[in-house]
Residue, then its C-alpha position, 0 to 999 in steps of 0.5 A: x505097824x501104823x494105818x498107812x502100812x497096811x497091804x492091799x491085799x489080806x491073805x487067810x490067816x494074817x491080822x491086820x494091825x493085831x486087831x483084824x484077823x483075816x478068815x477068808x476072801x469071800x468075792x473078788x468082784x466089780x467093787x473090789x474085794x470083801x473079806x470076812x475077817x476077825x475083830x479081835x478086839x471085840x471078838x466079832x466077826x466083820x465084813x470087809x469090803x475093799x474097792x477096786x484100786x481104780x476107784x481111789x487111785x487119787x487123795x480125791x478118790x479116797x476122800x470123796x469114797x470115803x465120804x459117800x460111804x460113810x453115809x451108810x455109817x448113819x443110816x440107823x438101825x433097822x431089821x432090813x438094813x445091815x448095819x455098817x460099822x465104820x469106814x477106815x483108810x488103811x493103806x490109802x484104801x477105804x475100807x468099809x466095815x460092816x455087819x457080816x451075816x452068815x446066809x449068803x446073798x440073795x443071787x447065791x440063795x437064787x443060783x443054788x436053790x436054797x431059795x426054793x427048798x421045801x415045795x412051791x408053797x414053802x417057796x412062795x412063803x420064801x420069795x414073798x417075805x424077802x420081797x417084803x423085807x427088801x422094800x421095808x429096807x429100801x423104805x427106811x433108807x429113803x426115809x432117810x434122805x438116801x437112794x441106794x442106786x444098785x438094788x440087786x439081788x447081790x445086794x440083798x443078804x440073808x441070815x439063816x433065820x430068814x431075815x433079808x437085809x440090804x446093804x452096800x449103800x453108798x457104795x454106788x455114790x462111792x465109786x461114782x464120787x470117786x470118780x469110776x468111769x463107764x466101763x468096768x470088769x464084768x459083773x461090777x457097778x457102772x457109774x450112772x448120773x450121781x451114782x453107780x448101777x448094775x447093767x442088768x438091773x438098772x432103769x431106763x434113766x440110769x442107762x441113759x446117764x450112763x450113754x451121756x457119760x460116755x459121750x460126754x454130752x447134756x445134762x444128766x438126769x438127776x436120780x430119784x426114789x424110782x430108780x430104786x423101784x425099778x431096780x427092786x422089781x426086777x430082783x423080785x422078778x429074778x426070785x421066780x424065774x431062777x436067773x437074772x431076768x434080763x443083760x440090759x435093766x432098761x429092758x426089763x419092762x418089756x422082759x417082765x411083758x415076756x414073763x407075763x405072757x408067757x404065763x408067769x406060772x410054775x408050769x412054764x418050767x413044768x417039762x424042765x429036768x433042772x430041778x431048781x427051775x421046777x420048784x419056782x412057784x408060779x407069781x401070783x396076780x396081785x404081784x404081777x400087778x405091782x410089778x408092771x407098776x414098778x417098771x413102769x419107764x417113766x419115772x414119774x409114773x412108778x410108785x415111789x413108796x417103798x413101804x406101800x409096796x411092802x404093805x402091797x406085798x404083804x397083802x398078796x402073800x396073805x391072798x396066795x397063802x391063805x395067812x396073814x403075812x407074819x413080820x410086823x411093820x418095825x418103826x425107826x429104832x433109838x440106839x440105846x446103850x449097848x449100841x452107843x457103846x458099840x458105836x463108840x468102839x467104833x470110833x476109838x478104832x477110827x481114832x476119834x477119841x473124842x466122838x467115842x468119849x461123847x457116845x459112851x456119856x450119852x450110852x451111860x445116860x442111858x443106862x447108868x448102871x450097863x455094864x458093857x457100857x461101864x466097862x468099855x468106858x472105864x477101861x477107856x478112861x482109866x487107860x487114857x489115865x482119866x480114870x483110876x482103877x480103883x474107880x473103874x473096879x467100884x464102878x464095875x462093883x456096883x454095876x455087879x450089885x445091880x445085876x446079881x443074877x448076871x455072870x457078866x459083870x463079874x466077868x467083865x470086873x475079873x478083866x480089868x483086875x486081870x490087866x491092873x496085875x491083880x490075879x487074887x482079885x480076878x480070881x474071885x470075881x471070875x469065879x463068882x461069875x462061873x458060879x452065876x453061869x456054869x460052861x460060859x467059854x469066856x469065864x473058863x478061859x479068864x480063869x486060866x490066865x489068871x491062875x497062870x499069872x504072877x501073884x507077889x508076895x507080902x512085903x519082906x520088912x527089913x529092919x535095923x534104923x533107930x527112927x525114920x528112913x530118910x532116903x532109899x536107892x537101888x542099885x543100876x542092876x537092881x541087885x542091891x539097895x540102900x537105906x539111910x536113917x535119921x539115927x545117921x547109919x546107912x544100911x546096904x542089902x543084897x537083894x537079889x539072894x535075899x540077904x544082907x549085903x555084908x556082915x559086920x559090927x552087931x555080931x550074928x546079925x545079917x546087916x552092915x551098917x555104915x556109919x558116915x561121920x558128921x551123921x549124928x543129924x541123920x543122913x538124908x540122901x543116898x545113890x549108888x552106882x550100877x555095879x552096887x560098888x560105890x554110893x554118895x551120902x549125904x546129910x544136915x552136917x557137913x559136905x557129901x561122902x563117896x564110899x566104897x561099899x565093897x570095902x565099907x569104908x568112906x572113901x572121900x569127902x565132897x568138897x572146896x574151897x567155899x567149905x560152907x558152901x558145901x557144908x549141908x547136902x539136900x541131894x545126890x546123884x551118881x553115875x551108873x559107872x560111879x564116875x561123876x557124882x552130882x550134890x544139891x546143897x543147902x544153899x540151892x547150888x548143884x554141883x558136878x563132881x569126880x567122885x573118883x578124885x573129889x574133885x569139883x567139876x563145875x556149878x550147874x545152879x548158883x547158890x543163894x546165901x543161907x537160904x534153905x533149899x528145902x525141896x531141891x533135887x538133882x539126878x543123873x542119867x546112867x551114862x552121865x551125860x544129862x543132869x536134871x533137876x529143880x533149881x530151888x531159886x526159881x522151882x524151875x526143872x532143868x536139864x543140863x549138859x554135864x560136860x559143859x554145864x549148858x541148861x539144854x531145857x526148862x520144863x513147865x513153871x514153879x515146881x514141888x518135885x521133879x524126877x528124872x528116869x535113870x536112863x534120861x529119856x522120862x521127866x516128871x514135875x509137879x507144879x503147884x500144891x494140894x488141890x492145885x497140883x498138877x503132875x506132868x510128864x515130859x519126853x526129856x530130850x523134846x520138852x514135849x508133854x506127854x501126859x498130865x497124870x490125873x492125881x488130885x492132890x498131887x502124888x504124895x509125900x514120896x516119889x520114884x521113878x523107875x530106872x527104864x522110866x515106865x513106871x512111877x510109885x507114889x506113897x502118901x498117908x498109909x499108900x502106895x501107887x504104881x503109876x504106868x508113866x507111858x499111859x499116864x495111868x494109875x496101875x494099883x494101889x495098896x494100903x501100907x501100915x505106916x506113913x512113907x518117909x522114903x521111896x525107891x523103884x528098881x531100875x526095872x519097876x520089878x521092886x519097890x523099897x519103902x522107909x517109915x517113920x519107926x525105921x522099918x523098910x519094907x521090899x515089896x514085889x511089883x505085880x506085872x501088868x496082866x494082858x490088856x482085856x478086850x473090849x466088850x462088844x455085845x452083839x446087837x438083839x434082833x432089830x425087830x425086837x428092839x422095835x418092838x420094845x422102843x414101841x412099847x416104850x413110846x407108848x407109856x410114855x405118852x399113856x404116862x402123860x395122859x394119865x397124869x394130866x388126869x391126876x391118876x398117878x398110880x396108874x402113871x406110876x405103873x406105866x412107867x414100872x413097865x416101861x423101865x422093865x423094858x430091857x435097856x430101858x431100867x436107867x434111861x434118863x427120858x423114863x427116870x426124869x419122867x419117874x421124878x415127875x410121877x413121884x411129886x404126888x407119891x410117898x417115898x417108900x424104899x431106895x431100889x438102887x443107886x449109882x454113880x451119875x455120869x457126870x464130868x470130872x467135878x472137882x473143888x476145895x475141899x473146904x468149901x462144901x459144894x451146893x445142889x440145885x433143888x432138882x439136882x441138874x447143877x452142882x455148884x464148888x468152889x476153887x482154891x484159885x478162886x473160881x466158882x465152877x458151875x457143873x451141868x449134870x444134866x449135859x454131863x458137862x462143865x456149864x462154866x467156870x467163874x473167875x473173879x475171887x482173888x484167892x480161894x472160894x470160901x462160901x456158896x449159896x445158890x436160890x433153889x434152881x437158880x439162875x442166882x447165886x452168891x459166892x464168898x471169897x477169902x478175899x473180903x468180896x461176895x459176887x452175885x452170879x447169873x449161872x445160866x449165862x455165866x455173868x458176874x452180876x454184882x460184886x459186893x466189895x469188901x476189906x478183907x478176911x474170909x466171907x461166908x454168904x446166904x441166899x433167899x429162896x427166891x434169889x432177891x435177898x443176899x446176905x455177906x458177912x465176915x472180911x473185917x467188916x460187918x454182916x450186910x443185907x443186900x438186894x441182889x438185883x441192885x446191889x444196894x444194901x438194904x441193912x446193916x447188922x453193926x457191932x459184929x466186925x470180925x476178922x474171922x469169919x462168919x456162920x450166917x443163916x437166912x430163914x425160909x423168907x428172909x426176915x431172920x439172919x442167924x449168925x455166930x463167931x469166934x471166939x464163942x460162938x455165941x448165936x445171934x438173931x438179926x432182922x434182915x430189914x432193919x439190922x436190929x438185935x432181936x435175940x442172943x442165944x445163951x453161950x455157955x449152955x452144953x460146954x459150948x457151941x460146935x460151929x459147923x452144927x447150927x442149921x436152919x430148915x429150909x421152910x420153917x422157922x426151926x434152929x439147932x445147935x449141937x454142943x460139945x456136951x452131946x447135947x442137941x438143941x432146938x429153937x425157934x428163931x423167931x421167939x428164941x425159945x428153947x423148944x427141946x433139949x435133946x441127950x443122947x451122944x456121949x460126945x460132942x456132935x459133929x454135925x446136924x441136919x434137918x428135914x425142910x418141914x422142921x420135924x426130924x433131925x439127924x445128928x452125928x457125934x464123935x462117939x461114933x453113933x447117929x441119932x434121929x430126933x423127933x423134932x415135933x415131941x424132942x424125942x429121940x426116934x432112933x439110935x444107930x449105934x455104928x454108922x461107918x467108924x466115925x461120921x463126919x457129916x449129915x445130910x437130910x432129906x427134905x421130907x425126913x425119911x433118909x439121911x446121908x453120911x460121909x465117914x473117917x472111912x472114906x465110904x458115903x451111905x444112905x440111911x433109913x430116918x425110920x428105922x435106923x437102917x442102913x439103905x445102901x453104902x454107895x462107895x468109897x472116896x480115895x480120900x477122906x470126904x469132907x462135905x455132903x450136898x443133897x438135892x431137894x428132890x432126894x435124887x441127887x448126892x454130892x460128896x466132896x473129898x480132901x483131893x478136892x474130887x467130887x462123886x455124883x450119886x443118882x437115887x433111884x426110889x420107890x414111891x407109892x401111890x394114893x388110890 
């Protein structure tokens, strides 16, 4: 059903576009209908209110309705306000959404005594309170900027714990913008000025807007805050003389003057039998008072302030009861992440994706590590095919790390495993979250479903091919599949009894093996029919063969006139009733053939003489009428018409792989390759886009789609992917033991058959999806605790400034503990940065958590390592197309995206935290870029060849190297060069160093490596290093300290050396690895190093006595690279086994693994600051990690 579907009316019972369930029909009033319904979704309970039909029987109407009542959407929290969750036109009918309280209203709690319960004394307690809270209310609406126009007891609401909240604003200027005229069913709000009004408790001047109105004659008075005066107090009058005071508002002045003289006391009622009346306590004087102000008729003469009048109110019940009034005075709440993400649900129902997409960045700000937040956002994203699931399950892994005492988010993880079809793993998480909390419903139930639920097997391996699998199929019906080897035989398997299909030469063995002629160089493409009845092979020597499996004998040949033409075959397709059958040859050519006679048909695709068509493909749909594949010419997809050959669509540009479903309707295409890869999904018979699927090098070496085109898997090095192509998202993924030759799906997504390289074919049972989990919508705390707590947050906060404008950072330091102790307020990004300010003057001590930094989704060449801004707010990569990409980790966005290099990005530098930096390309040029502006300042023109770059620290100096020319020092604000190190032309690129103040520039290149010492001034020689020490230098570990003169050098005999670059003296020689190091880094000051080698060890050096400080002897298999601290007490490496971690420089210990890559990490980046990691992996995918560290404190 879609939005516009949707009925008026709602019957107890029913749901609402399987999201609302309706529970009941609560009024049906002046403004229409209020229903209490279900959010299945969030498993909340909501308050729908349905106007009257009158009021939007116009497209105006229900604009200008919606437009005033979503006004109350941005009113903010408050303990005195309900909370409006959205405004959604469904049926043509807005309908406002909002917080449902399960006490009644005020009118009811007045009707049916429940006000007065207790004696007079607990009443007045009562009646004072709501009056207070209703101001307080009314307060923060005109704060605001808002009137709410019909105050009245009907509009004042009760929970069971005593707090009174005013809702419907906007509501009055609703139906006034849509358009209600003066009369209305009894009971209902009339339009009065700009806004509506209820008769009995309207003011003067609402009255007479309303008179103008009908008489259509003057100008109307504008309302002010004083409507809302006058209308609050006569529903304080109500409260204590048990009825609506008056039929007319503009009367209650001389009503309330009735009251007064009557006495205004509880033995008015005294002699009265009714019970409810005799329990009304009597209005104490200084109320008495405040009214006769308040219903003052002059508008100008009330008292406009709403939280002066509380403040009165406030001050009577402390004289009439003999107690200070017990409810503080709340202050404006912030959201903070639970209610941003609230928020941000309540877009996604609205379909404003892309409003809940900004929400749930600034909630994870907030709070990094929340786990509501990072569950909705993750289920968000990863749904929408941004995400994978393997991101949103670490992501979910580490938020349950950060809270182990909590059950819920090992509950929420046990959801998402439950929805990816992955019981196994739901199970444990589920339980693992009962164990934490024992009889929580929702744990209990999870657990049902997920003990109910599917759970495949391993893999069945079926074996028999001497060599790779070239190619698998299923049958139409998915009963039976086939394989073909390299070793030139085809295998055909019974898969649904699960044994082989015939029996045959080799004896006892359950397998028939078809030995097409010519096969002797493997037979590399096969299809079969629906029936499993005939197939088409094809290979490297000569043309493709029909065969008829039910006799196992070769029926035909494949071919024509133009015999070379056909002689070698790339593809083959085949009907699903085994009728036509269709070829791709060598050559590119797509042909249409009677597989029953033989007979060539027609060319849909021209060949082009002896070229290769390496990666031409062809298919069919089952009923034969479309074809499709890439014409190896031009890359280009088509679909044709069979019948008549006529290309009917192209779709995209230059492509690597295309794919068609069997049944015609799902196309897939993957343009360009690697990083640059792009894989699209098309609606076949529109040409429409419909998802691009986020998979960072592309999907692997083999791909299949399912028959009925809802799935896809991708199998890569030692994996395998099942892709929902309707979503565009990534289901699963699975290690498999052997690299991937071959790939089919079943026609139903059911079965998966998997080829390797050693011959064996593996049958692997696809899970189905689980149930989709719902969404996690924490009900809001108590408004006034949140209050309280944003207080005391304020309040350190400014204690924190004082302090440390007074230098005593312990004491700041303590105040900020406090405030981040708050609940909600661990990971708030106000309180971290203002931690990082505090942490200047302390001594890091330990490393108390870390995660994965909200950011956007940072991508680069892998070869290039990306670079940190010192205080670690941007992050700078390089492109494979030659864009420099600038990344604003502190807005969660991409600040820029530069173009200019002619082929990919070799090289960056970047001066401490800008705005200037230097980028190298491997097209012989380095460009000076302003990143605050996004400006190419200066491109320094080269010849060619890779160029490598450095920066000094205070962004003046710049040097370039390598592209056929030689190493020149240039000044960045001018362009001019200021040396020239001559002798060092090279076709090759450079490693170039600068020292802390740009006098020194180290260099090296092939074919020895050799290091040299330049004078940036000048260009001269100062000092070669010796080239043969240590077997050899190994090129990526010579670094230099970023505020010394300290060089190392790793080598291939393990060693580790140490230089001034100055005087190129030896300071150390350092042995220790077994083999040679990978990689080297040093702390900024020059005093630690940290190497890692090939044998798989991580030492730590003292740089100060050339001793080493620590041997760690397993540091995640192999690492590949190291990173250091400025200050030398942690370090960070990646591994072979895609996992990044943090390392203790003082005892070798490792802090925190922060999680795996889903490919091998290539480079590492850290900001100065110890706060920020980067980590590059080979899909050119960036992980941005935030540490959080403990300091301490001189006294």
């Amino acid at each position: 059903m879609k939005d516009e579907d949707v009925a008026l009316v709602w019957r107890p019972g029913e749901v609402i576009l399987g999201l609302y369930e309706v529970r009941e029909e609560i009024t049906s009033g002046g403004m229409g209908v209020v229903y209490r319904v279900l959010h299945r979704g969030w498993n909340v309970e909501l308050a729908v209110k349905v106007p009257r039909p009158d009021l939007v029987a116009t497209g105006r109407g229900v604009r200008e309705f919606e437009t005033e009542a979503a006004t109350w959407v941005g009113l903010g929290a408050h303990p005195n306000t309900v909370k409006c969750v959205y405004v959604r036109t469904l049926g043509g009918v807005p309908r406002v959404f909002a917080e449902w309280l399960d006490g009644g209203s005020l009118a009811e709690a007045v009707r049916d005594g429940r006000l007065y319960a207790g004696g007079r004394r607990a009443a007045l307690r009562r009646v004072l309170d709501v009056a207070a809270q209703t101001a307080r209310g009314l307060e923060h609406a005109h704060r605001n900027g808002h009137i709410h126009q019909d105050v009245k007891p009907g509009n004042v609401l009760l929970d069971r714990g005593g707090t009174a909240k005013v809702t419907d604003f906007g509501l009055a200027g609703a139906r006034a913008a849509a358009g209600e005229g003066a009369t209305a069913p009894p009971g209902a709000s009339l339009l009065a000025g700009y806004g509506g009004m209820t008769p009995a408790y309207c003011s003067p001047e609402q009255a007479e807007a309303a008179e103008r109105v009908r008489g259509s004659g003057g100008s109307r008075p504008k309302l002010t805050r004083a409507t809302d005066t006058w209308s609050w107090a006569l529903t304080v009058l109500e409260m204590f003389v048990g009825h609506p005071p008056c039929l007319a508002g503009q009367t209650g002045a001389e009503v309330f003057a009735a009251f007064v003289d009557a006495g205004a006391a509880a033995q008015t009622f005294a002699g009265e039998e009714d019970e409810r009346l005799a329990a009304i306590p009597a209005m104490p004087g200084g109320l008495v008072a405040l009214l006769r102000d308040c219903l003052t008729p002059e508008p100008a003469e009330r008292p406009r302030d709403m939280g002066r009048m509380a403040d009165a109110v406030a001050d009577v019940y402390a004289e009439a009861l003999g107690e200070a009034y017990p409810r503080p005075e709340p202050l404006t709440a912030v959201r903070l992440a639970d209610e941003l993400s609230n928020q941000a649900l309540s877009m996604l129902d609205l379909g404003r994706d892309d409003e809940a997409g900004a929400l749930w960045r600034r909630a994870a700000e907030a709070d990094p590590r929340n786990p509501h937040v990072t569950y909705n956002r993750g289920l968000h994203l990863w749904r929408t095919g941004e995400r994978t699931d393997a991101e949103v399950v670490a992501d979910l892994d580490g938020v349950r790390s950060a809270h182990p005492g909590d059950w819920e988010p090992g509950y929420l993880l046990g959801l998402v495993h439950l929805e990816r079809g992955d019981a196994e793993a739901a199970l444990e998480a589920l339980r693992n979250a009962g164990r934490r909390k024992s009889g929580v419903p929702e744990i209990t139930a999870a657990i049902e479903r997920a003990g109910a639920a599917s759970r495949p097997g391993r893999p069945r391996v079926l074996t028999g091919h001497d060599g790779p699998v070239n190619a698998l199929a299923f049958s139409g019906d998915g009963r039976f599949g086939l394989s073909a080897g390299e070793d030139g035989k085809v295998q055909v398997w019974d898969l649904a009894r699960r044994r082989f299909r015939l029996r045959g030469r080799g004896g006892p063995r359950r397998v028939w093996t078809l030995e097409p002629p010519r096969a002797e160089y493997g037979v590399r493409a096969i299809a079969v029919d629906a029936a499993g009845a005939r197939a088409v092979f094809g290979g490297h020597a000569g043309p493709a063969q029909v065969w008829d499996l039910h006799a196992g004998r070769l029926s035909h040949e494949l071919t024509s006139a133009d015999v070379f033409s056909v002689y070698e075959t790339v593809d083959v397709a085949l009907t699903g009733n085994g009728l036509l059958a269709l070829t791709v040859h060598g050559d590119g050519a797509i042909r249409v053939w009677d597989a029953v006679t033989g007979r060539c048909l027609r060319l849909l695709a021209e060949g082009h003489g002896s070229a290769y068509a390496h990666f031409a493909s062809v298919h069919v749909d089952a009923d034969g009428g479309v074809a499709f594949g890439r014409v190896w010419a031009t890359g280009v997809a088509h679909a044709w018409d069979v019948r008549t050959g006529r290309v009917l669509r192209t779709f995209g540009g230059s492509s690597s792989m295309a794919a068609m479903s069997a049944d015609g309707e799902t196309v897939v295409t993957q343009e360009g390759h690697g990083h640059d890869a792009r894989v699209r999904i098309w609606d076949r018979e529109t040409g429409r886009e419909v998802h691009a699927l986020n998979r960072p090098g592309g999907m692997g070496d083999e791909f299949a789609v399912s028959g009925d085109g809802r799935y896809a898997i991708s199998c890569d090095v030692n994996a395998m992917e099942l892709w929902e192509l309707g979503t565009g998202r990534r289901l699963r993924a699975w290690p498999t033991p052997e690299r991937a030759m071959a790939a089919a799906l079943s026609p139903d997504g059911g079965r998966a058959l998997i080829g390797d390289d050693e011959g064996k074919v593996a049958l692997w049972d696809m899970p189905d999806p689980g149930p989709a989990a719902p969404w996690s919508y924490p009900l809001p705390r108590e408004a006034a605790d949140r209050l309280h707590e944003d207080e005391e947050v304020d309040r350190a906060l400014d204690r924190t400034a004082e302090l440390i404008a007074e230098g005593r950072s312990g004491a700041a330091a303590d105040e900020i503990r406090r405030a981040r102790a708050v609940p909600g307020y661990r990971r708030h990004r106000v309180l971290l940065d203002r931690w990082q300010d505090v942490a200047r003057t302390g001594r890091r001590a330990a490393l108390s958590d870390a995660w994965v930094r909200d950011a956007p989704s940072i991508v680069g060449g892998f070869r290039v390592p990306p670079v940190t801004s010192r205080d670690g707010s941007l992050v700078l990569t390089g492109a494979e197309d030659g864009t420099v990409l600038v990344w604003d980790l502190a807005r969660g966005t991409r600040r820029h995206a530069l173009p200019g290099h002619d082929g990919r990005v070799h090289s960056l530098a970047l001066c401490g935290d800008g705005p200037i930096a230097l980028s190298g390309g491997e097209d012989g040029t380095a460009r000076v870029w302003d990143i605050e502006s996004g400006r190419c300042l200066h491109v320094l023109d080269g010849d060619g060849g890779e160029v490598d770059v450095a920066v000094s620290a205070d962004g003046r100096v710049g040097v370039s190297g390598g592209g056929n020319r030689d190493i020149r020092v240039w000044n960045l604000e001018t362009a001019e060069p200021l040396a020239e190190v001559t002798g060092r032309r090279t076709t090759h690129a450079l490693r170039i160093l600068l020292n802390a103040d740009g006098s020194r520039i180290v260099s090296a290149a092939p074919p020895h490596w050799t290091p040299h010492i330049w004078e940036a001034r000048t260009g001269h020689l100062l000092h070669v290093l010796p080239r043969d020490l240590g077997g050899g230098l190994v090129t990526q570990t010579l670094t230099l300290s970023r505020d010394s003169d300290v060089l190392l050098s790793g080598h291939m005999d393990g060693t580790v050396r140490v230089w001034d670059v100055r005087t190129a003296e030896t300071l150390h020689t350092m042995f220790g690895h077994d083999e040679p190091v990978r990689e080297v880094a040093v702390s900024a000051d020059g005093t630690t190093a940290v190497s890692v080698s090939k044998d798989s060890t991580m030492r730590i050096w003292d740089l100060r006595s050339g001793e080493g400080r620590r041997a760690v002897g397993d540091v995640g298999v192999e690492a590949w690279s190291v990173v250091v601290s400025d200050d030398g007490c942690f370090a960070v490496t990646d591994g072979v086994d895609d996992q990044v971690r943090v390392w203790d420089t003082g005892d070798g210990e490792c802090l925190r693994v922060l999680g795996r890559h889903e490919a091998s990490v290539e480079a590492l980046a850290l900001s100065a600051n110890g706060r920020i990691v980067v980590s590059l992996d080979h899909n050119g995918v960036a992980r941005v990690w935030e540490l959080d560290w403990e300091f301490d404190f001189p006294q």
